[in-house]
Each structure stands twice: as C-alpha cells, then as structure tokens.
Backbone atoms as SQL, in Angstrom:
CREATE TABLE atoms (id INTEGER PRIMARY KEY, chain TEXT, resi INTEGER, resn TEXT, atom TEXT, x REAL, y REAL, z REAL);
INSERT INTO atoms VALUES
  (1, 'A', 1, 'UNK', 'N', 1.788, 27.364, -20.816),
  (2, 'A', 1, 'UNK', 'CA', 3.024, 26.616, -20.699),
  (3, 'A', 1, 'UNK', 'C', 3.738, 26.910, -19.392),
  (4, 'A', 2, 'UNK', 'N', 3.556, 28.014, -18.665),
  (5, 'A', 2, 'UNK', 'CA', 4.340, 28.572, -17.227),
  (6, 'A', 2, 'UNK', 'C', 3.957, 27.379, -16.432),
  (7, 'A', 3, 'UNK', 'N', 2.755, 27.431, -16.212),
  (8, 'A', 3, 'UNK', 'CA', 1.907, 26.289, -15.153),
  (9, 'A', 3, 'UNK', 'C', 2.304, 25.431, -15.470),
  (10, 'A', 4, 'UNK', 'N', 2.794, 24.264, -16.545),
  (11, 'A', 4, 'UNK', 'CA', 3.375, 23.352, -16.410),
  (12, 'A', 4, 'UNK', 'C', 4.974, 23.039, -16.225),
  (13, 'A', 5, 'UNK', 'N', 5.711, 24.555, -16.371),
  (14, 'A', 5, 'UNK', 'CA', 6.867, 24.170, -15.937),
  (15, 'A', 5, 'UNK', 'C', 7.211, 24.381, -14.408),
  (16, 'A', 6, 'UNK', 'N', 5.884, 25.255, -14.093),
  (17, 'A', 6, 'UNK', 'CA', 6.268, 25.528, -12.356),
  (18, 'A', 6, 'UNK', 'C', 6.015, 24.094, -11.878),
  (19, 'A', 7, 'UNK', 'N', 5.164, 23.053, -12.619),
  (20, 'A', 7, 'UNK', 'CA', 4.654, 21.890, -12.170),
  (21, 'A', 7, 'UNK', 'C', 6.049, 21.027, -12.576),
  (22, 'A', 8, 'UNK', 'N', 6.647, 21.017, -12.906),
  (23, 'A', 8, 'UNK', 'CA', 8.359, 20.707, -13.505),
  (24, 'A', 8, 'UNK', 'C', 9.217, 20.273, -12.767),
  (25, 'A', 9, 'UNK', 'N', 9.089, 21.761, -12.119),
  (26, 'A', 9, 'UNK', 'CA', 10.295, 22.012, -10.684),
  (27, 'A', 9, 'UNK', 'C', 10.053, 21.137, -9.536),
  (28, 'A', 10, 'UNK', 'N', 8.880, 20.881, -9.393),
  (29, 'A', 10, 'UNK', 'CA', 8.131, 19.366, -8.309),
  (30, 'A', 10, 'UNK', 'C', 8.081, 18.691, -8.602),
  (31, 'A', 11, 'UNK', 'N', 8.676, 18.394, -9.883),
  (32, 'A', 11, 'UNK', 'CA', 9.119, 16.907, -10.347),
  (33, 'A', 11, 'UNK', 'C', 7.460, 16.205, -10.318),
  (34, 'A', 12, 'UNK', 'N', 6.629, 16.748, -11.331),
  (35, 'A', 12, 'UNK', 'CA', 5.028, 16.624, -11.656),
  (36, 'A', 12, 'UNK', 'C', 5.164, 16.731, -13.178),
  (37, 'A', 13, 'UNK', 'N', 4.466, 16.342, -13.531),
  (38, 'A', 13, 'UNK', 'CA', 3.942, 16.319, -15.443),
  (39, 'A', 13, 'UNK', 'C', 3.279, 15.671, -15.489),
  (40, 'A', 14, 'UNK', 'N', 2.045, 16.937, -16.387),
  (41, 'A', 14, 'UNK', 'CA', 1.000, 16.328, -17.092),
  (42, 'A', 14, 'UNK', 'C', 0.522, 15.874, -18.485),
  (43, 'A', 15, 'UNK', 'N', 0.065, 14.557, -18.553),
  (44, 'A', 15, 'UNK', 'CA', 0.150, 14.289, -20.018),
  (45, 'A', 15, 'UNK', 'C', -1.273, 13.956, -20.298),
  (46, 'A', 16, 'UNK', 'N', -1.351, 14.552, -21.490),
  (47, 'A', 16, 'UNK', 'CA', -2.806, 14.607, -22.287),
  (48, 'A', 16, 'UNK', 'C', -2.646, 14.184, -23.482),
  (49, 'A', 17, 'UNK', 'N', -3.368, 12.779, -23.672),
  (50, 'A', 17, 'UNK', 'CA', -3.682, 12.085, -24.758),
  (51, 'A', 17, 'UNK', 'C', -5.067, 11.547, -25.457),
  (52, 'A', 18, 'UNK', 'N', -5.396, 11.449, -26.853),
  (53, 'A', 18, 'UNK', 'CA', -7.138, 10.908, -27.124),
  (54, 'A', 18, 'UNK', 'C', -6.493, 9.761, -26.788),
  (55, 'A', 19, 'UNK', 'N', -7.605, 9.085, -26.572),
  (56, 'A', 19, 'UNK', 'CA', -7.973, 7.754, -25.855),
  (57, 'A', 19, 'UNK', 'C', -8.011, 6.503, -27.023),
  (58, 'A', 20, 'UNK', 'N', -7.142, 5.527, -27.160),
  (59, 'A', 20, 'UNK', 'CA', -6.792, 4.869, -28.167),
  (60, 'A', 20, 'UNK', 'C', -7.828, 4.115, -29.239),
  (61, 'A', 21, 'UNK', 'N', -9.003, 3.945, -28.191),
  (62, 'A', 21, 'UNK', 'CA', -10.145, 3.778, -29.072),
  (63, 'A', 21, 'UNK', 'C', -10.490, 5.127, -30.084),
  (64, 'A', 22, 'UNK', 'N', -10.348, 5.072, -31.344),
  (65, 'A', 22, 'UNK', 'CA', -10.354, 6.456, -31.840),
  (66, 'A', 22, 'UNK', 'C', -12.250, 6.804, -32.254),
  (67, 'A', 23, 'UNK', 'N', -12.922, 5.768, -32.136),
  (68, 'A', 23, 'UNK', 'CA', -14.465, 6.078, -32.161),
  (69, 'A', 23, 'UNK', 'C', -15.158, 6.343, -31.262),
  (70, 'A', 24, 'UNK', 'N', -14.357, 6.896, -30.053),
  (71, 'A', 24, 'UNK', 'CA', -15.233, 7.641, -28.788),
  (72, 'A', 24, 'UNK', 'C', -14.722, 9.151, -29.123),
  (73, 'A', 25, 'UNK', 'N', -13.602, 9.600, -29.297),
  (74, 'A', 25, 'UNK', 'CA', -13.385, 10.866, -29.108),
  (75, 'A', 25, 'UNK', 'C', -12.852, 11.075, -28.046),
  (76, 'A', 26, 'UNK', 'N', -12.472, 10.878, -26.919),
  (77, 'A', 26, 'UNK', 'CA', -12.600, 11.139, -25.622),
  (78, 'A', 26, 'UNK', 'C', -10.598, 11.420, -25.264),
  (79, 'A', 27, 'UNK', 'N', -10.780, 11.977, -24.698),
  (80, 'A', 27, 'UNK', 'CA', -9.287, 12.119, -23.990),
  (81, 'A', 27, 'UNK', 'C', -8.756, 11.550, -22.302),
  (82, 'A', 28, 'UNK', 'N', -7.814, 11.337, -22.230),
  (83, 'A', 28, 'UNK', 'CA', -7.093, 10.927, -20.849),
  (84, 'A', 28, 'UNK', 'C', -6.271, 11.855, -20.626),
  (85, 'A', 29, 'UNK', 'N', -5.750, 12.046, -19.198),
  (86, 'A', 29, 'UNK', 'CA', -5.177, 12.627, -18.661),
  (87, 'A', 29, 'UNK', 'C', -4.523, 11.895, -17.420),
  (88, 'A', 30, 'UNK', 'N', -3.199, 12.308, -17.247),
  (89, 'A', 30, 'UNK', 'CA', -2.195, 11.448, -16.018),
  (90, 'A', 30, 'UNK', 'C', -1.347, 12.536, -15.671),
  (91, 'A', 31, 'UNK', 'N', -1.251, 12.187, -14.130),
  (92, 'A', 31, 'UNK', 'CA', -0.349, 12.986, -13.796),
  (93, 'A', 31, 'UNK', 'C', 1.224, 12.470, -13.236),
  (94, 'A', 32, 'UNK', 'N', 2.245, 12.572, -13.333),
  (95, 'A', 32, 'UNK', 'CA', 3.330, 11.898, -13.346),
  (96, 'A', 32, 'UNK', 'C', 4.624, 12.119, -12.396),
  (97, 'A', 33, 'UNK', 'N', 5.220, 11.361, -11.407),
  (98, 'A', 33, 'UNK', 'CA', 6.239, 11.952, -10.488),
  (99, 'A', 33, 'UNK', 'C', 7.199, 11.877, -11.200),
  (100, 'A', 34, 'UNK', 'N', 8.328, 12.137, -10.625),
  (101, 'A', 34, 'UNK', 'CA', 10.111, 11.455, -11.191),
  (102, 'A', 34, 'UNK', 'C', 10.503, 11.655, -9.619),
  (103, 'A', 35, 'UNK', 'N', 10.697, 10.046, -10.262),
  (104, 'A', 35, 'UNK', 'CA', 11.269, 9.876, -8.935),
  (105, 'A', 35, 'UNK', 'C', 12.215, 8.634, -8.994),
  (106, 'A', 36, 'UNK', 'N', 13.459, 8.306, -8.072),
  (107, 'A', 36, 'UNK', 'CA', 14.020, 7.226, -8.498),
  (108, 'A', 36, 'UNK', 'C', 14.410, 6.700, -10.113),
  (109, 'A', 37, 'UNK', 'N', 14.798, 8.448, -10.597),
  (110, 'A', 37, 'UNK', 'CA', 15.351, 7.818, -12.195),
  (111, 'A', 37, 'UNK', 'C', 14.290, 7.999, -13.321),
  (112, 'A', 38, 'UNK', 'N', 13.315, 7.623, -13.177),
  (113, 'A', 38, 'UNK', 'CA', 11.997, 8.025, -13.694),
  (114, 'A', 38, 'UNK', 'C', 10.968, 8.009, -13.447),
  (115, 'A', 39, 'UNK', 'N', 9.832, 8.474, -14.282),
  (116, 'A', 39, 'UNK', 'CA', 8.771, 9.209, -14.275),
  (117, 'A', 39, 'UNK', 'C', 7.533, 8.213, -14.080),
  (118, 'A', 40, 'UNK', 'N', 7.180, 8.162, -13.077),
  (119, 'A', 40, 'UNK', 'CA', 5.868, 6.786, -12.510),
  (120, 'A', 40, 'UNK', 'C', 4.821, 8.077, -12.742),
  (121, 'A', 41, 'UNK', 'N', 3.593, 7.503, -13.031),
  (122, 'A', 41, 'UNK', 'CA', 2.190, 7.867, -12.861),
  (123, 'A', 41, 'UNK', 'C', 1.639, 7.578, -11.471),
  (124, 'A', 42, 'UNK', 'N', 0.691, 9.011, -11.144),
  (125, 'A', 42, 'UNK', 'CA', 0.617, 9.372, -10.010),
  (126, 'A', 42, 'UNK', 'C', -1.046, 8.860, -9.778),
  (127, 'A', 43, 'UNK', 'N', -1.260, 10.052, -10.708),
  (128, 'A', 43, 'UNK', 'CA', -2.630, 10.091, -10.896),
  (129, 'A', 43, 'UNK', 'C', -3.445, 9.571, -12.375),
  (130, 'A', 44, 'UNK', 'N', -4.434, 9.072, -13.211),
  (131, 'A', 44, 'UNK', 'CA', -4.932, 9.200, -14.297),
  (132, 'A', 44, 'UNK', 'C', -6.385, 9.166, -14.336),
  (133, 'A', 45, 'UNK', 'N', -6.640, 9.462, -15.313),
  (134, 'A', 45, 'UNK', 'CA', -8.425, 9.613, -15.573),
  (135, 'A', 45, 'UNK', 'C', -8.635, 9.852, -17.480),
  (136, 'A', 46, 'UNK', 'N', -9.781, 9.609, -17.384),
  (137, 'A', 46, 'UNK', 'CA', -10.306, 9.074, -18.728),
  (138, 'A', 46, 'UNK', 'C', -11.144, 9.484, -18.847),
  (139, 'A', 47, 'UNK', 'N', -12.146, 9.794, -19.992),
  (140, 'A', 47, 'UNK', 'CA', -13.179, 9.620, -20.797),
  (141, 'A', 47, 'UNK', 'C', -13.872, 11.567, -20.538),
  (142, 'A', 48, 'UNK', 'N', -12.733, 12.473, -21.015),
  (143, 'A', 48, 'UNK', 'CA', -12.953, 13.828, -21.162),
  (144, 'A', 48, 'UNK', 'C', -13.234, 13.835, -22.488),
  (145, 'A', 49, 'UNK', 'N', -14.169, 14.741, -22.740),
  (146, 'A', 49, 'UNK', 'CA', -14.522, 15.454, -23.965),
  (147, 'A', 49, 'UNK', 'C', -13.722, 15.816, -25.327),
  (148, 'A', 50, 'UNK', 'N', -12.283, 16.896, -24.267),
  (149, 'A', 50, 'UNK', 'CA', -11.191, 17.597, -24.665),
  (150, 'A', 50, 'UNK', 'C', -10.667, 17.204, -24.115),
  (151, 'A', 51, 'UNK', 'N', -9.365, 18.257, -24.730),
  (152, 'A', 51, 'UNK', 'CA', -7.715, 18.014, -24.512),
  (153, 'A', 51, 'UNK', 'C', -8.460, 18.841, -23.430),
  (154, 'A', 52, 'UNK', 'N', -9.259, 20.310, -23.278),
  (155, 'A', 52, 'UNK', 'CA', -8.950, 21.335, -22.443),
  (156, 'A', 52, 'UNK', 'C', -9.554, 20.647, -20.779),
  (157, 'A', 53, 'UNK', 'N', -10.647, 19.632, -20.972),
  (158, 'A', 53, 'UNK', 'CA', -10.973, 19.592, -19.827),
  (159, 'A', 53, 'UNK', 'C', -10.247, 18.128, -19.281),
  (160, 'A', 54, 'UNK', 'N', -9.368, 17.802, -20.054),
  (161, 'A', 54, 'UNK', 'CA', -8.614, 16.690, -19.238),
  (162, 'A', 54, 'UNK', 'C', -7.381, 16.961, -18.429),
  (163, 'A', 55, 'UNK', 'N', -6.984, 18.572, -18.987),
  (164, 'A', 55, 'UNK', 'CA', -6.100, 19.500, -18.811),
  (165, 'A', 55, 'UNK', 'C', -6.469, 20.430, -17.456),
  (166, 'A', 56, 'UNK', 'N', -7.945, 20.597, -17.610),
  (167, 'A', 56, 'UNK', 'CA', -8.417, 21.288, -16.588),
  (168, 'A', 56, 'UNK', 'C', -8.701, 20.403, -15.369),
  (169, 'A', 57, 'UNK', 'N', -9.082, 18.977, -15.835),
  (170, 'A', 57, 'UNK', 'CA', -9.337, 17.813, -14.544),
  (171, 'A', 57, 'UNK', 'C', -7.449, 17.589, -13.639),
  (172, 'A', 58, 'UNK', 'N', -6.756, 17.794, -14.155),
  (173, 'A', 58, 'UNK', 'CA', -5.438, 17.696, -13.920),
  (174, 'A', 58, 'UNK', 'C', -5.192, 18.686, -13.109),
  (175, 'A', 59, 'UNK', 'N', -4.918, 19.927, -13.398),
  (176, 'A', 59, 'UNK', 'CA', -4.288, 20.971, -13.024),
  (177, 'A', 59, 'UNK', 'C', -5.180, 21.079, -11.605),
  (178, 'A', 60, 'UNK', 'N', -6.541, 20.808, -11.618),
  (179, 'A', 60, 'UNK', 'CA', -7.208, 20.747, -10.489),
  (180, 'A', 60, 'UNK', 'C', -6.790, 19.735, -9.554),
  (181, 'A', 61, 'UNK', 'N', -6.022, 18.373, -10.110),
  (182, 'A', 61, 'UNK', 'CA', -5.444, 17.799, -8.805),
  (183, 'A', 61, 'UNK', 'C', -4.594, 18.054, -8.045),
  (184, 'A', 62, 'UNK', 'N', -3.816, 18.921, -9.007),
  (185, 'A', 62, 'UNK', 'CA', -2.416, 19.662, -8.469),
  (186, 'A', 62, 'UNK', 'C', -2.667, 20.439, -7.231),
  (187, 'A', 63, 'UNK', 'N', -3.653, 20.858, -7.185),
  (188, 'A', 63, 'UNK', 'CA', -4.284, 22.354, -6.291),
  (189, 'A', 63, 'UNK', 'C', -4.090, 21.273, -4.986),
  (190, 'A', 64, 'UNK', 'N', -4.641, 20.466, -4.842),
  (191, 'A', 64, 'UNK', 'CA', -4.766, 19.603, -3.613),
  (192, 'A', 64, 'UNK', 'C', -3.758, 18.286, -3.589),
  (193, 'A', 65, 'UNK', 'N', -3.274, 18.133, -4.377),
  (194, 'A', 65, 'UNK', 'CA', -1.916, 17.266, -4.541),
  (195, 'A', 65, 'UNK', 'C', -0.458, 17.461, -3.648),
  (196, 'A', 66, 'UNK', 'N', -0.663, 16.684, -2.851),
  (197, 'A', 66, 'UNK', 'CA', 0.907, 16.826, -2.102),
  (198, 'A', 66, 'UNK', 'C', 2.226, 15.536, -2.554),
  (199, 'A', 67, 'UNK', 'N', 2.497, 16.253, -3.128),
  (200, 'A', 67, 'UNK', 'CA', 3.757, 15.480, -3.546),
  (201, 'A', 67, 'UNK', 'C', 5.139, 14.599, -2.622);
C-alpha cells in the first residue's frame, strides 16, 4: 500500500480490475493522472493472468514514466 500512495503524491493511480468478460479470467490494469479536476487514464493494458501481474505490469511503467 506505501508504493501506491508515494504514487498519490504525483497525482498517479493504479487500478486493477478482472476483465468484464468473466469466461477469460484475465485482468486489466490502467494507470491514471489528475489533472484538471480529474482523473484521465494515462496508461492501460489487458489480458494478465492476475491481479499480481497486472499490478506488477503497472508499477513497472511507473519506473520509466514521466509525468
């Protein structure tokens, strides 16, 4: 939970959801600014396994993400 609030303070959030088709299994992941009032999507991606590696595909954009 630290890592996503240091990701907070840069006005970044990541959201991890299964993927609405519920007969794949699969999860999405987006990454999100605030900016101008609210929160636009930056980045997204689809069709992870897990919550952990859609979580892990994320946090890895951050590393190279300039805001």
């Amino acid at each position: 939970m630290e890592k996503l609030f240091n990701i907070l303070k840069k006005n970044l959030w990541i959201e991890v959801s299964p993927s609405m088709d519920t007969k794949s299994n699969e999860w999405i992941a987006a990454v999100y600014k605030y900016k101008e009032g609210e929160w636009m999507p930056e980045l997204t991606e689809g069709n992870f396994r897990t919550a952990q590696d859609a979580y892990l595909w994320a946090f890895g954009q951050l590393d190279n993400y300039e805001a």
